[in-house]
N, C-alpha and C positions, 0 to 999 in steps of 0.2 A: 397397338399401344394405347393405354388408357391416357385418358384425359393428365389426369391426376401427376402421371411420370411426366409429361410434356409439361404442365403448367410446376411440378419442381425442379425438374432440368432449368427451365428459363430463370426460375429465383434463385439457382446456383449459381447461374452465368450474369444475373443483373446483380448477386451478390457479389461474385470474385470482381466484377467489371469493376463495383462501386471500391472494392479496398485495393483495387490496382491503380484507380483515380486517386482515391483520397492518397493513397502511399505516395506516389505522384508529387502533389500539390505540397505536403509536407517535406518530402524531401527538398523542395525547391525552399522551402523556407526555410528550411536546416543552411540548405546549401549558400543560401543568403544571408542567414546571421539575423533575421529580422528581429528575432525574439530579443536575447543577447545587445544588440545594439538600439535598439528602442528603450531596454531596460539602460543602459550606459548614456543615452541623450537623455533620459530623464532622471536620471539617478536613482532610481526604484529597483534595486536587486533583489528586494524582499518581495517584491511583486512578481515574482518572473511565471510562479504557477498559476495566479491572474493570468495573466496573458496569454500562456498555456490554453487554461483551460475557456478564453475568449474566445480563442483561434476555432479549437475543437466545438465549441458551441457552436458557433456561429456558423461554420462549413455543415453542420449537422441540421440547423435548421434551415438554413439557406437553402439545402438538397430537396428538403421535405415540403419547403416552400414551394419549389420549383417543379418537381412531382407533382402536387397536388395544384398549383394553378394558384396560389393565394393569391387574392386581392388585399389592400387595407385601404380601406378609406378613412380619408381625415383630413383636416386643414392644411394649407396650402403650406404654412411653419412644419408642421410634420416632415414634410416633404423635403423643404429644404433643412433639416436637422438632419435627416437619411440622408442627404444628397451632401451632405457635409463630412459626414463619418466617411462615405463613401469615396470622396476626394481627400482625403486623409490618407484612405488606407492603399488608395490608388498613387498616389504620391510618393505613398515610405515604399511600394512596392519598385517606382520608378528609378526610386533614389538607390536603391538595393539595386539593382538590373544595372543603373549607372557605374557603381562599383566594380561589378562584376568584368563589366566592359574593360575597366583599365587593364585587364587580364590580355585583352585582344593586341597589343602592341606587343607586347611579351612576345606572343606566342608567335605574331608573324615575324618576330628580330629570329626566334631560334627555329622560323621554320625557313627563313632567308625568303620572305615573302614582305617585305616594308613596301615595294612597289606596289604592290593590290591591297595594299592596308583599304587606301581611301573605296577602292569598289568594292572591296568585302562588306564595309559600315553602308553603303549605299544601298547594296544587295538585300541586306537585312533589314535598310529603315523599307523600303520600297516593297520588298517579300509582305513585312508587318500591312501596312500603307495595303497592298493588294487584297491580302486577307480580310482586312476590316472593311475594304467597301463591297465585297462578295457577301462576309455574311451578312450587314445593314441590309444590302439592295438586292440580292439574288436569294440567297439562303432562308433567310428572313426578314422578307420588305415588311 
């Protein structure tokens, strides 16, 4: 087998990989409402293809970033202006996720499960909680 079929096969697969990620990460924000209700806290419905097309930017260079390794150097203000946007969007994503939660009592009333409510939210902060200090310290120290 030539070179050439092995190194397209692989751009096939790091191409379906990327639009089964990105479809992924979009559905999650479908499924959270983030656009929609960020447009409704600020009262900007004329903005909403802004936003739109923030998301889709930003996931696009973000990727290309991260591929390629960018560095950006600059002042320490730089950093905390990124470092800002960044807790921002980490924040509206929390508050979304928080939402979603209230879903959770719902489902253990009609799954006759309210007694493991509390270890179910335990299992999850703690699963979370495990994962992050694997990838920090093991995965990627």
């Amino acid at each position: 087998m030539s070179g050439a079929v092995i190194y397209g096969g692989l751009m096939f697969l790091g191409f379906a990989g990327g639009i089964a990620v990105g479809a992924g990460v979009i559905a999650l924000f479908i499924v959270l409402d983030m656009i929609p209700r960020l447009a409704q806290i600020t009262r900007t419905f004329d903005k909403v293809h802004w936003y739109e097309g923030a998301m889709v930017s930003g996931s696009f260079i973000g990727t290309i970033a991260d591929f390629w390794n960018w560095k950006i150097a600059g002042p320490g203000l730089f950093s905390g202006v990124v470092g800002l946007f960044n807790g921002i969007f980490i924040g509206m994503l929390a508050a979304a996720l928080t939402e979603v939660l209230n879903v959770l009592p719902i489902i253990a009333k009609r799954l006759h499960m309210q007694r493991y409510l509390f270890g179910l939210l335990l299992a999850m902060v703690f699963g979370k909680v495990a994962g992050s200090l694997f990838e920090w310290f093991i995965y990627n120290p």
